[in-house]
C-alpha positions as CSV (number, residue, x, y, z in Angstrom):
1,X,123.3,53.2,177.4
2,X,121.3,50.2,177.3
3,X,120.9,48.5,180.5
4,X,122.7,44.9,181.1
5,X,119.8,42.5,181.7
6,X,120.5,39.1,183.4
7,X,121.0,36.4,181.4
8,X,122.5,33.8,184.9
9,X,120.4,30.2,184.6
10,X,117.7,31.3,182.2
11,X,115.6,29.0,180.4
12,X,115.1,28.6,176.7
13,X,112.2,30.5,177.3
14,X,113.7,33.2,178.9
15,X,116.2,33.1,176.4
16,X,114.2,33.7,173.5
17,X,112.8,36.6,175.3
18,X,115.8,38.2,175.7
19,X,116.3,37.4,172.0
20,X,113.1,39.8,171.7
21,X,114.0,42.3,174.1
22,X,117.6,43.5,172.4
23,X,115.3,43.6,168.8
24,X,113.1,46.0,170.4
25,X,116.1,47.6,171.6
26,X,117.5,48.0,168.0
27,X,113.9,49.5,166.9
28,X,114.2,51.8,169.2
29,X,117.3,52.9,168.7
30,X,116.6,53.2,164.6
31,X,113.4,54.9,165.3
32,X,114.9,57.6,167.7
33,X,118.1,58.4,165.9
34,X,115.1,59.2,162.7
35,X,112.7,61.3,165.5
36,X,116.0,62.9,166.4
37,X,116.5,64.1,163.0
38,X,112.8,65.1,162.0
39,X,112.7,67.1,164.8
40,X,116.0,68.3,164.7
41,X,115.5,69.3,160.9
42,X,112.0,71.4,161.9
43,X,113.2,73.1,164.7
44,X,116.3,74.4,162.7
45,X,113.7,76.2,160.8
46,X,112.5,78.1,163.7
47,X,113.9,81.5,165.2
48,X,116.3,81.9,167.4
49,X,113.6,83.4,169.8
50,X,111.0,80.5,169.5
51,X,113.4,78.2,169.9
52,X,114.8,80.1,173.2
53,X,110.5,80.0,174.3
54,X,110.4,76.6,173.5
55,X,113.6,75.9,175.6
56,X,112.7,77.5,178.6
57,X,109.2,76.1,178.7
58,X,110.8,72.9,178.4
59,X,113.3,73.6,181.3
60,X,110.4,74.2,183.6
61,X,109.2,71.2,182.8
62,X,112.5,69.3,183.6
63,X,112.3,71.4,186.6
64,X,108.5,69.9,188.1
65,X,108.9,66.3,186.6
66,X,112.5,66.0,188.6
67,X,110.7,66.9,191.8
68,X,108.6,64.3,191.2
69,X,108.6,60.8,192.6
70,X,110.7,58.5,190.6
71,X,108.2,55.9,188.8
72,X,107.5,55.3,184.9
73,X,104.8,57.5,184.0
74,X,107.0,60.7,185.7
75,X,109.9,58.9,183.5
76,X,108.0,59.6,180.1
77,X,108.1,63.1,181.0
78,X,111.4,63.3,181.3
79,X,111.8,61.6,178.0
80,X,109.6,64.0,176.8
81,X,111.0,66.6,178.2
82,X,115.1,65.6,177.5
83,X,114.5,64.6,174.1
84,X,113.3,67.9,173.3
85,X,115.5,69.8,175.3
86,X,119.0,68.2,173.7
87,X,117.4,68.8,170.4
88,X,116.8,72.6,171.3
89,X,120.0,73.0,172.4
90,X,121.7,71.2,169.4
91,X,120.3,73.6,167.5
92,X,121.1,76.4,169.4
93,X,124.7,75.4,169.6
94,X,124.5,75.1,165.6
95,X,124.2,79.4,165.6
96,X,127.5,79.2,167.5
97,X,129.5,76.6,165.5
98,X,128.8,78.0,162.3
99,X,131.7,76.7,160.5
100,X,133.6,73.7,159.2
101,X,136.6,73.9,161.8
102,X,134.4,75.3,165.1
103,X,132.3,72.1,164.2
104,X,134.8,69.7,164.1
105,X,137.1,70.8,166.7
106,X,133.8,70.4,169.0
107,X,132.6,67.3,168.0
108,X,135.8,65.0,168.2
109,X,136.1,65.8,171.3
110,X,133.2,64.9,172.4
111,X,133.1,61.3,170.4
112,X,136.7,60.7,172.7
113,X,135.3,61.6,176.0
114,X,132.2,59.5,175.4
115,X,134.1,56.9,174.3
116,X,136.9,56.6,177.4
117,X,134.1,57.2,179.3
118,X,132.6,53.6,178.6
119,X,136.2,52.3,179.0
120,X,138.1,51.5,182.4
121,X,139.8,54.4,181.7
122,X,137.3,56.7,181.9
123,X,136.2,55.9,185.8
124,X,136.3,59.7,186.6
125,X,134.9,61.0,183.8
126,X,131.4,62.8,184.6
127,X,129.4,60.9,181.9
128,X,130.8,57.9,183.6
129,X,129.1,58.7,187.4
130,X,126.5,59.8,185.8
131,X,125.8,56.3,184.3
132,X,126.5,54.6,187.5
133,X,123.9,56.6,189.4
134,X,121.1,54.6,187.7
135,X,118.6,56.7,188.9
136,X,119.8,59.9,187.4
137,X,121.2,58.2,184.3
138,X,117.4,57.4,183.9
139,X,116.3,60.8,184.3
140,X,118.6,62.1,181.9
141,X,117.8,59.3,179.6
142,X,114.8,58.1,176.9
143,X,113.8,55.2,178.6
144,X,111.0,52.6,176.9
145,X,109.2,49.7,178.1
146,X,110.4,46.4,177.0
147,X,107.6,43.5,176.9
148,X,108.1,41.2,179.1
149,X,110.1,43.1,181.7
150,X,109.9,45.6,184.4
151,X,110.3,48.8,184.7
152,X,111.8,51.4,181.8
153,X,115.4,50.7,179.5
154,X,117.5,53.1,179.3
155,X,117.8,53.4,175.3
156,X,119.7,56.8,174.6
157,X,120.9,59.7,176.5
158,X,120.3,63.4,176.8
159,X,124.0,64.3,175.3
160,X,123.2,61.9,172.1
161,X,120.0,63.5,171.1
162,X,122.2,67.2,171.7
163,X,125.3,65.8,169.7
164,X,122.5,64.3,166.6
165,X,120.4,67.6,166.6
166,X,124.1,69.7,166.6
167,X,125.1,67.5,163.3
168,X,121.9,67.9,161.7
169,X,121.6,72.3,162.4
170,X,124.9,72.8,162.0
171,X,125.3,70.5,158.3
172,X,121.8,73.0,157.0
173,X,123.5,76.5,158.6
174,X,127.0,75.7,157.1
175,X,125.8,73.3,153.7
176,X,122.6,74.1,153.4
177,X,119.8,71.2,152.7
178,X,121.2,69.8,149.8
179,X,124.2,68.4,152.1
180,X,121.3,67.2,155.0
181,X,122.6,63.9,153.6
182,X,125.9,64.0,155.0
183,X,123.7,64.3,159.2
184,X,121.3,61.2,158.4
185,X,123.8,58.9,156.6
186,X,126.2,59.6,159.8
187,X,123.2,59.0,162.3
188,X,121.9,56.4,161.0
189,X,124.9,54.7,160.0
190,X,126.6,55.4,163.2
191,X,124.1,53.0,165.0
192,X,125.1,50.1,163.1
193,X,128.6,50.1,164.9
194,X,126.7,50.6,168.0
195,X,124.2,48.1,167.7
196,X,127.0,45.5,166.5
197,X,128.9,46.3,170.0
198,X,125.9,46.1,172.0
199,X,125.0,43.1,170.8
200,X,128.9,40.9,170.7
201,X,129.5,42.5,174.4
202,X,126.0,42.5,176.3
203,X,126.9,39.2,178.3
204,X,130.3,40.4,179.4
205,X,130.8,41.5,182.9
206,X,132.4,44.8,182.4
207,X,129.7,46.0,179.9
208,X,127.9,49.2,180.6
209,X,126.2,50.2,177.5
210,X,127.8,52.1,174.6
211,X,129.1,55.3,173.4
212,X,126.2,56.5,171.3
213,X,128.3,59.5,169.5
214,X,131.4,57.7,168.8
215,X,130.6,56.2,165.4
216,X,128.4,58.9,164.5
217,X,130.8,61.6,164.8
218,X,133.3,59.1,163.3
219,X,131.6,59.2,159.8
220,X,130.1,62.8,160.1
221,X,133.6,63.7,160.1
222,X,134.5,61.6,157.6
223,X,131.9,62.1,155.2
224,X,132.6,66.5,155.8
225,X,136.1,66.4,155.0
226,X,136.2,64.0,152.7
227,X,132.7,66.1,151.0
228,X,134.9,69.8,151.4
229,X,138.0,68.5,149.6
């Protein structure tokens, strides 16, 4: 998700600063993967009809902010506005998949597609346009400023925060909180994959960010059947 930055003739200078931008990209990442989960965890405490009210008055917020000029400070509304809404409806979808096998059998799916969809493989894949249409991909995106450069990052996207919020309601409807372990070591240990991979392939040409889910649903997985044996 992160986007490439351009790293032909720099200085050392310019090199260092680099350096310091992909650091503040890993803080980032760390620090919303844990806002991900606070919020998740809270909102997964709410009804099913506050959390519906809190949806829809987030939707008409998408609504005005994506009629808005495209510029930053309309860009931290969306993040605003997309963080909370794929938290909402990660917890929503929790209600639904209410048990060991529904969960699963959504979730790997999901980790492939995103996956291919990073790959050459996966040039028609709607996650994949999306991603090329950079001005979308940053609407649909939490984007944060990066000293030293221009303009917003793209950090994570819309369908990560969903597929993190879904791990986290759906491990306290079907475990309860004494398995909420199981969601945070998966989050947070999925980014270390991811942070690894941005990091080793950020210079190649063919790089386009990384599948956020992948590794997280990976372990998640893992960790459940591994946990329900």
């Amino acid at each position: 998700m992160v986007k490439k930055m351009k790293n032909k003739n720099l200085t050392t200078k310019e090199k260092n600063r680099n350096k310091f931008a992909y650091f503040r990209i890993i803080f980032y990442i760390i620090m919303l993967s844990l806002t991900n989960i606070l919020l998740a965890f809270l909102i997964s405490h709410l009804s099913i009809l506050s959390i519906i009210i809190a949806l829809a008055i987030v939707i008409v917020l998408a609504i005005w902010t994506w009629r808005q000029p495209f510029r930053d400070n309309v860009l931290y509304l969306h993040n605003v506005s997309y963080m909370l809404g794929g938290i909402l409806l990660g917890i929503l979808a929790a209600y639904w998949l209410s048990s060991q096998e529904k969960l699963i059998s959504f979730l790997i799916p999901i980790a492939i597609i995103d996956f291919i969809s990073f790959t050459r493989f996966g040039k028609g894949t709607p996650n994949r346009k999306l991603i090329e249409n950079k001005t979308i991909a940053k609407r649909l995106s939490i984007c944060m400023p990066i000293p030293g450069f221009s303009g917003l990052y793209q950090i994570t996207g819309i369908g990560d925060m969903f597929v993190f919020a879904l791990i986290v309601g759906a491990t306290l409807k079907i475990w309860g909180i004494h398995a909420i372990w199981m969601a945070i070591s998966a989050i947070i240990v999925g980014q270390i994959p991811n942070i690894i991979g941005m990091l080793s392939f950020k210079n190649k040409p063919w790089y386009r960010g990384i599948p956020a889910t992948s590794s997280p649903v990976l372990i998640f997985v893992t960790i459940v059947l591994r946990y329900s044996l």
